[in-house]
N, C-alpha and C positions, 0 to 999 in steps of 0.2 A: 395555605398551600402556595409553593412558586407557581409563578407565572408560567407557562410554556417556554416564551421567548426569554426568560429569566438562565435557563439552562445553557443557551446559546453563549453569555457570557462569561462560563468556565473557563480560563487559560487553561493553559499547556505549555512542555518546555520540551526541545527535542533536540539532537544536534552535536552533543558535548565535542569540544576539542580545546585541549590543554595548548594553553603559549608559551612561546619559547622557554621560559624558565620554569611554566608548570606551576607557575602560584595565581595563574587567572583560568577560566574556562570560555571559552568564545560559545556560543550557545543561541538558538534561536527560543523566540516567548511569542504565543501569540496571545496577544492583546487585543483582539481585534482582527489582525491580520498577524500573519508572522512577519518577525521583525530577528535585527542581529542584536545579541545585548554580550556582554563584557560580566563577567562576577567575581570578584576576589576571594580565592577559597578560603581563606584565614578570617574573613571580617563576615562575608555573604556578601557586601554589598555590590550592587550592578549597577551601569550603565549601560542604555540605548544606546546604537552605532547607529541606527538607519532609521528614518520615519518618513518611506514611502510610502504609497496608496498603493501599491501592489503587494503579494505574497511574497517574499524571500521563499526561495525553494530549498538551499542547500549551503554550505557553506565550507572552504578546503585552506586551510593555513598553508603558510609557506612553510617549507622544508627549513627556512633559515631564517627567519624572522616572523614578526606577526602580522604581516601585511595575509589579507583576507581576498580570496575570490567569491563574488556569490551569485547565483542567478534568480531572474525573477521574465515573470512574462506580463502579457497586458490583457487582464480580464480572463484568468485563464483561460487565451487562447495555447499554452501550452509552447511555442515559439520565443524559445529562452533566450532573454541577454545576459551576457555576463558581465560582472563589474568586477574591480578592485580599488580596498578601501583600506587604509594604515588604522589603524584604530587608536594609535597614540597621541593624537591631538584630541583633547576638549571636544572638540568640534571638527570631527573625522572628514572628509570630503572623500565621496566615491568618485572615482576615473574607467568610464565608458570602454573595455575591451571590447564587445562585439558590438553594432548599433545596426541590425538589417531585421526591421521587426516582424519580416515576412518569414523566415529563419529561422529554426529551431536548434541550439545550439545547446550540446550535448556536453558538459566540462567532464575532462577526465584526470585529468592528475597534474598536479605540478609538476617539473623537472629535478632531480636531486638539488641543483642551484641556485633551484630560486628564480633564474633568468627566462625561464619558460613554460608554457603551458600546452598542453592535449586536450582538443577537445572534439565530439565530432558533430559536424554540421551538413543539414541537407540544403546547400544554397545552391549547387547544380542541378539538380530534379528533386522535387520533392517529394519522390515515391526512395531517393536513394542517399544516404547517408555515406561522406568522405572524410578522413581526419585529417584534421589541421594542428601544426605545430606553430605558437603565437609565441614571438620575444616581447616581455613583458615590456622593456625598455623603449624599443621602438616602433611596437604594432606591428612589424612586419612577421605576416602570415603567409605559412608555404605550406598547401597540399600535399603531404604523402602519404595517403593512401585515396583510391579511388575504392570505393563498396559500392554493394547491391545489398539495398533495402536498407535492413537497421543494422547499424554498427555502431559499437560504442568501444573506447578507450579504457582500458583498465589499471596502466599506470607503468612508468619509466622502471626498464635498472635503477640499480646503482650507482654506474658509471656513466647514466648518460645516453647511450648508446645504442639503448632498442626499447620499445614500446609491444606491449602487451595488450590486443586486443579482440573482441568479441563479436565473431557476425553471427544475428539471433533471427534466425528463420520461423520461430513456431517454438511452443514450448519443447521439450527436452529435444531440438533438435539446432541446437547449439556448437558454433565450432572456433576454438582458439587457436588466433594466430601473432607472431612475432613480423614485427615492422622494422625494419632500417629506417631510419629517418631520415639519413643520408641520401642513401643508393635507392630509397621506396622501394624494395624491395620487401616483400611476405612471404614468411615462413608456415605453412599451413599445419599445426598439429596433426599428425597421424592418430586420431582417437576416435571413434565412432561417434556420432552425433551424439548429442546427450544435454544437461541442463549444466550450467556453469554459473555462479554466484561467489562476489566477493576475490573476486581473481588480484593478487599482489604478487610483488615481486618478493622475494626471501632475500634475509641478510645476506646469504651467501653471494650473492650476485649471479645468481647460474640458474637458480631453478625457483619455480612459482609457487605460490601455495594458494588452492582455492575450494570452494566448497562445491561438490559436484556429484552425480549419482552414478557416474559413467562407473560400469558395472555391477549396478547395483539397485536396488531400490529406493534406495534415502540417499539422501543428502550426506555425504563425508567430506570432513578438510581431509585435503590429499597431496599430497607432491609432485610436482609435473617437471617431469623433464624435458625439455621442447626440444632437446639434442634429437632424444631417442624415442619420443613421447612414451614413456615410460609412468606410471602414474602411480603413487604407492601410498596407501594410507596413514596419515598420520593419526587421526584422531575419527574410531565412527559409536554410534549409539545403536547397540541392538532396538532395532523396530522404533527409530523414532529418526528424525532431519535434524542434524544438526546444522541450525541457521545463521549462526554467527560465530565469528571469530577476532582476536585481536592478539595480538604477540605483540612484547615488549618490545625495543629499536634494539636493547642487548640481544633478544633472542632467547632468554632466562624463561620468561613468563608466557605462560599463555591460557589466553580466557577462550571458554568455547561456551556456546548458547546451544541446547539442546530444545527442540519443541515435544513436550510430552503432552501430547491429547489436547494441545492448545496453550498449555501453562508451560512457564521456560524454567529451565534449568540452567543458572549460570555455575560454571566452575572455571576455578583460576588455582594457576599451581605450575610447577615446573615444565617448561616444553618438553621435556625428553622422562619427563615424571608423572607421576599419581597427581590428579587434579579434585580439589575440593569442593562440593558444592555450598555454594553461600546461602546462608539462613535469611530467606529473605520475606517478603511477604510473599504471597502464591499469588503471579499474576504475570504479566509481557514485559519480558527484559528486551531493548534493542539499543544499537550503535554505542556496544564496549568497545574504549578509547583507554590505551595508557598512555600515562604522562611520560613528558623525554626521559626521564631518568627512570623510568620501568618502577618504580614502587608505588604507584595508585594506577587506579580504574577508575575514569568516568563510565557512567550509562544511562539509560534511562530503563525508568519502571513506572506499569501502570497497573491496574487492576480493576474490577467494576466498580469498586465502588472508591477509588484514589486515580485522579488525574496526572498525565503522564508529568513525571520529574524526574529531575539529575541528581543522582546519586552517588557517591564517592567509597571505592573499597581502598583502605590502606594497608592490606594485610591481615591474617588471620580468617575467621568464617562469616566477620558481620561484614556489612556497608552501611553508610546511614545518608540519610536525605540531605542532599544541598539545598536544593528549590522544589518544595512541591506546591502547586497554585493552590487554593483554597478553596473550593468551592462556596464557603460561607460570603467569600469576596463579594459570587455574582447573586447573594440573596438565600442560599443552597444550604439546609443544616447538614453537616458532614454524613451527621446519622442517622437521615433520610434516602442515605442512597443504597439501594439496595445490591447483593450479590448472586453469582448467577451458579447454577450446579451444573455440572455434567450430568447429561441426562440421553438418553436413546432407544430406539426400537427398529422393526424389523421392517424390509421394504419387501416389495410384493415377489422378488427373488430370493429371500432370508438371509440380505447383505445388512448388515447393521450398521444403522446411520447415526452418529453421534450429533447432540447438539447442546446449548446452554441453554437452559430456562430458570428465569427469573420470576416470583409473585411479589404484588407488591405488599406493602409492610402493613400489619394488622390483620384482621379477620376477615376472611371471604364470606361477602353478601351471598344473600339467600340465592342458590342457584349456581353460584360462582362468578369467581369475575370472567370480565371480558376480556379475552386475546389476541394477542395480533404478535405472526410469526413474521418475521423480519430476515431476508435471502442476502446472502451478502455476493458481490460483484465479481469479476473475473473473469469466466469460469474458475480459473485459477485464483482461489484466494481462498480464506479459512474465515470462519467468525471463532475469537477468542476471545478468552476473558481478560479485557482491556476497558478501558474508560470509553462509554458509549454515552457522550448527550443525551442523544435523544432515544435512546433507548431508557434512559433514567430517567426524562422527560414524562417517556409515557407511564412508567413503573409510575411515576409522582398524581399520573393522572387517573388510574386505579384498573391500568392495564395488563395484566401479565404478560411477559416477552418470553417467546422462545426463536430461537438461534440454530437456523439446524445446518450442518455440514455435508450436503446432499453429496452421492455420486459427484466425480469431478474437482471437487475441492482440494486444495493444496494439504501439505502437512501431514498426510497419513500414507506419504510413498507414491512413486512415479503411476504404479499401475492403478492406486485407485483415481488417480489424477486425470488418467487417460479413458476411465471409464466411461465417461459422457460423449467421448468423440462423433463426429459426422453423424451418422446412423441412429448411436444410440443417447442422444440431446435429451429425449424426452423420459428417458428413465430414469433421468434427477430429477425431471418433475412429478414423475410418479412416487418418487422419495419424498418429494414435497407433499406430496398426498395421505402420505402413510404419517407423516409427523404430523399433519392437520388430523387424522382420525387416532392417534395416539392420544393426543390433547384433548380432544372430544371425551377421550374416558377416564381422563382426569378427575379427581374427586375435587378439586381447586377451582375446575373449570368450568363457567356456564357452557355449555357445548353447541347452543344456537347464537354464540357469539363471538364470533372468529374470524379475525382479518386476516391480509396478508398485505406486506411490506418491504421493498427491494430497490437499489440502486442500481445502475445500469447494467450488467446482466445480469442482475437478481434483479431489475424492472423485465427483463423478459422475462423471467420465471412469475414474477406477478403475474404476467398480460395470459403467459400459459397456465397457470396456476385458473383462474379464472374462466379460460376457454377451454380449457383438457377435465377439468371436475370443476363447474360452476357451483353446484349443489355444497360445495363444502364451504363455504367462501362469504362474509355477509358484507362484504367492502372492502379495499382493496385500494395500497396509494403506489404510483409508480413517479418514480426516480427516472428520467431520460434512460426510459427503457428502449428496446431493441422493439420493433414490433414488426419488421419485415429484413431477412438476410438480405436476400436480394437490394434493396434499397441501401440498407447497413455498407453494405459493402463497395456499393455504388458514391457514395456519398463520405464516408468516412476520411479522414487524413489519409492522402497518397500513401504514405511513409507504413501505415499501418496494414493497407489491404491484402496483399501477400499474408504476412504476418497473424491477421485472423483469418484468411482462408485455409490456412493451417490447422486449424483450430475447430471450424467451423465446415466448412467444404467449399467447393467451388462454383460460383453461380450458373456456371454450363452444364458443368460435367453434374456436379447435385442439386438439378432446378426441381425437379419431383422431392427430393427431401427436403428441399429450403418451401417448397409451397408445405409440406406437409409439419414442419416444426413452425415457420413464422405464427405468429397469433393472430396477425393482421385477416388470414384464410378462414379463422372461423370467430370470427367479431358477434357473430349471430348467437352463438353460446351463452355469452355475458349475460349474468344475470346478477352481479353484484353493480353498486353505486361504484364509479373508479373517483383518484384525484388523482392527477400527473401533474409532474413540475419539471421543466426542463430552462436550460440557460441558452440564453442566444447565440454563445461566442463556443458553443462546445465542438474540438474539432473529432472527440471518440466519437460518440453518437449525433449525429445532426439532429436537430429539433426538427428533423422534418418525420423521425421516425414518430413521436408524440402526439402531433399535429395529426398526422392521416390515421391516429388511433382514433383520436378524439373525435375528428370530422366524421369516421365512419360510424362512432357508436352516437354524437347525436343524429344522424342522418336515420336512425334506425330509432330514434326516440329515446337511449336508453340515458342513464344516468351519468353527466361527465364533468368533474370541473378541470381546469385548465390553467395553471397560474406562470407565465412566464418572466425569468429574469434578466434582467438588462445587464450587460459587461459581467455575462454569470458565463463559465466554462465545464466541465465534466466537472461537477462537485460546485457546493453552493462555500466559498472561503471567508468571504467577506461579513463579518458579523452581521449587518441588516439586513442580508440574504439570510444565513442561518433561522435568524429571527421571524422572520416572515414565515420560513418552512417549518418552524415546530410549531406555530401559534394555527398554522392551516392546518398541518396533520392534527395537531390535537384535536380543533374545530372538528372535524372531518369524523374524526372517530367519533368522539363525544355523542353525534347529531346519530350515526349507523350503528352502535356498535352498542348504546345504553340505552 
């Protein structure tokens, strides 16, 4: 059997963007950390650009050549610098566009030219983000636009001449606006608040095309007119989001990514035409890229039991793999790793909760195996069938996984997204509740053996999970959970507080509801063993929310271990961070839960 920390090892490939002539793919791998790597489509073969000790976050070609922008921060603290790197020498050498490591620095788009760049940055208050326009040539940066809170850049005209950007108050309460670069002057879209994703410019040069709900429940590509704010659909999916998009530079082609119940749907086929969908494996398509001359598609694709790789369609219904990592690489038999079903049941209002569960491979011992349900983060976010470590990790270790997609969760429409709001927080964990006594009448499943498992706000659905139905619960590991709003709030990145008070509610005006959802108020409940793990540098969640878990349930005797990471930020990236946390989870379980 692998090792726990064996799992940790699995690369991944993410990123695709085709260069200038379209016979290389610029691409991030990680290896360890992510890194920028070079492949030639014709041969496969790849070269390394970058062998830093930090994450590569992103990567944006130039409009006119293959010089590369990328960002990276230090220790995820999340405080991005941006570089730019030629990748035509042997021996590439990156050149320092931002260096203020206090900074968070947001990159948003090249200029048609080449000669400059959008990006936005909170270096005047760090509660408030303003865009900056950078000449690549001479450094010189000039402010035009001043914003409150978060704002990000969405990308130049055609000609040059206006910028397209995003001020993001709270989930779907979103509003686009047009920037002069010139004159700093903003044109504020006449559109009702709403969520916006994916926002470009159209070949036309006049009008945008972006992925957005406004009017609607799901997610549609739509046409925006910023004259008139006019908005029209071009492409929607009865009862499902469509999350992605890519159109050809002719404007001929266009790819759109639908999400059905988790699993994607790619189709690519004429813009103004019937679009085909691709025979692909069943599993998360994301960042379709065509090549300059509009006849191929990059992507990426993953599945549970295939790690995420770049893909190539050149026409017709297939696509076939560029790069997929191997798992066998980090020790891993391919056909050890298991896959996940859609599965679901009814919550204590008879809204029905989807999720993925997974058994692992062979016969279930006498009684059944042991479980541990796994909450994924957010609020806003989905668990799908994609490439999960340590979720495979555990399957490897003879745990059954299920994955549930509580009240609140993205992907299945604005309104059930908004479900969980202020008031009603805890009746996604009552959904949590109902998938743990679903699982209990499993015939698979031992039913006195049941974890639960969550990163930062699925770590507060652990901490509530535990304190709201202890009885169901026989240990339990938290991820730099949330363990008090009040504090969260208090403590969090400047830049984000507004932003999850949106979300969450207001520490004055909803102090009775934040004592009555935090976990931290009824720590006397817990009656499972916990492990928490949290990183030092994390600026979503402070480690001081983990800490005054832990301090308060050993001050009460109970069960606590505590494992903290050095230069670790929201999310463990660094391979001997990874390592560390699946060799503890599994320990952990192993000792509670067999």
């Amino acid at each position: 059997m692998p090792a726990p920390h064996d799992f940790a090892c699995i690369g991944a490939a993410s990123a695709p963007a085709f260069s200038r002539d379209g016979g290389r793919l610029f691409h991030l791998r990680d290896n360890g950390l992510p890194q920028l790597w070079v492949m030639d489509i014709s041969t496969g073969a790849a070269r390394q650009l970058t062998f830093a000790d930090e994450k590569i976050a992103f990567l944006r070609r130039s409009p006119t050549d293959d010089r590369l922008v990328y960002g990276f921060d230090r220790g995820g603290d999340e405080r991005q610098q941006l570089m730019l790197i030629d990748p035509e020498p042997d021996q590439p050498a990156a050149t320092t566009l931002t260096d203020a490591p206090s900074v968070i620095h947001d990159f948003g788009a090249w200029s048609p030219d080449g000669a400059r760049i959008a990006f936005a940055a909170n270096s005047r208050d760090e509660a408030d983000f303003d865009i900056f326009v950078q000449d690549i040539g001479s450094g010189e940066r000039r402010c035009v636009h001043q914003g409150r809170h978060i704002v990000t850049v969405a990308g130049w005209r055609a000609d040059g001449t206006r910028l397209a950007a995003l001020a993001d108050r709270g989930y779907a309460d979103m509003s686009l606006f047009i920037i002069d670069p010139e004159t700093r002057q903003a044109q504020t879209l006449q559109v009702p608040p709403c969520n916006w994703q994916m926002v470009r410019w159209s070949g036309d040069g006049r009008t945008l095309l972006a992925l957005t709900d406004q009017g609607n429940d799901h997610l549609r590509l739509c046409r925006i007119d910023p004259d008139s704010g006019t908005v029209s659909v071009v492409y929607a999916a009865a009862g499902r989001d469509v999350e992605g998009w890519a159109i050809s530079p002719d404007m001929a082609l266009l790819a759109t990514v639908e999400n059905d119940r988790g699993w994607s749907v790619l189709r690519v086929g004429p813009a103004n035409g019937e679009r085909t969908a691709l025979d692909l494996p069943r599993g998360v398509v994301a960042d379709p890229s065509f090549s300059p001359d509009g006849s191929r598609l990059a992507f990426t694709l993953s599945a549970p039991d295939r790690p995420s790789g770049i893909w190539l369609w050149e026409g017709g219904k297939a696509a076939r793999p560029l790069f997929c990592p191997d798992p066998a690489e980090a020790g891993i038999p391919t056909d050890s790793l298991a896959a996940f079903e859609l599965v679901g049941w009814d919550s204590f209002d008879r809204k029905h909760i989807p999720g993925w569960l997974a058994l692992p491979r062979g016969l279930a011992p006498a009684g059944g195996f042991p479980a541990v349900i796994w909450v994924h983060g957010g609020p806003v976010g989905q668990a799908r069938p994609n490439f999960r470590p340590d979720m495979q990790m555990l399957l490897a270790q003879g745990f059954a996984v299920l994955m549930p997609n509580v009240r609140g969760s993205s992907g299945y429409g604005r309104a059930w997204c908004e479900s969980d709001d202020r008031g009603k927080r805890l009746d996604s964990v009552a959904d949590l509740a109902a998938g743990a006594r679903w699982l209990r009448a499993h015939p698979a499943i031992d039913p006195a053996r049941i974890g639960v498992m969550g990163q930062s706000y699925g770590g507060f659905m652990v901490l509530s999970a535990i304190t709201e139905n202890p009885e169901l619960w026989k240990a339990a590991v938290d991820y730099y959970g949330i363990a008090d709003f009040n504090t969260l709030l208090a403590g969090t990145g400047p830049w984000r507080r507004s932003h999850r008070a949106a979300e969450y509610g207001d520490p004055e005006r909803d102090s009775a509801l934040f004592d009555r959802i935090s976990p931290i108020h009824r720590i006397d409940r817990v009656a499972a063993p916990l492990l928490v793990l949290h990183g030092t540098r994390d600026p979503r969640v402070p480690i001081g929310e983990s800490e005054q878990f832990v301090t308060a349930l050993r001050e009460r005797q109970k069960p606590a271990e505590y494992l903290v990471f050095d230069y670790a930020g929201h999310g463990f990236v660094r391979r001997s961070d990874r390592q560390r946390a699946y060799a503890a989870v599994a320990a952990f379980f192993d000792r509670h839960l067999k």
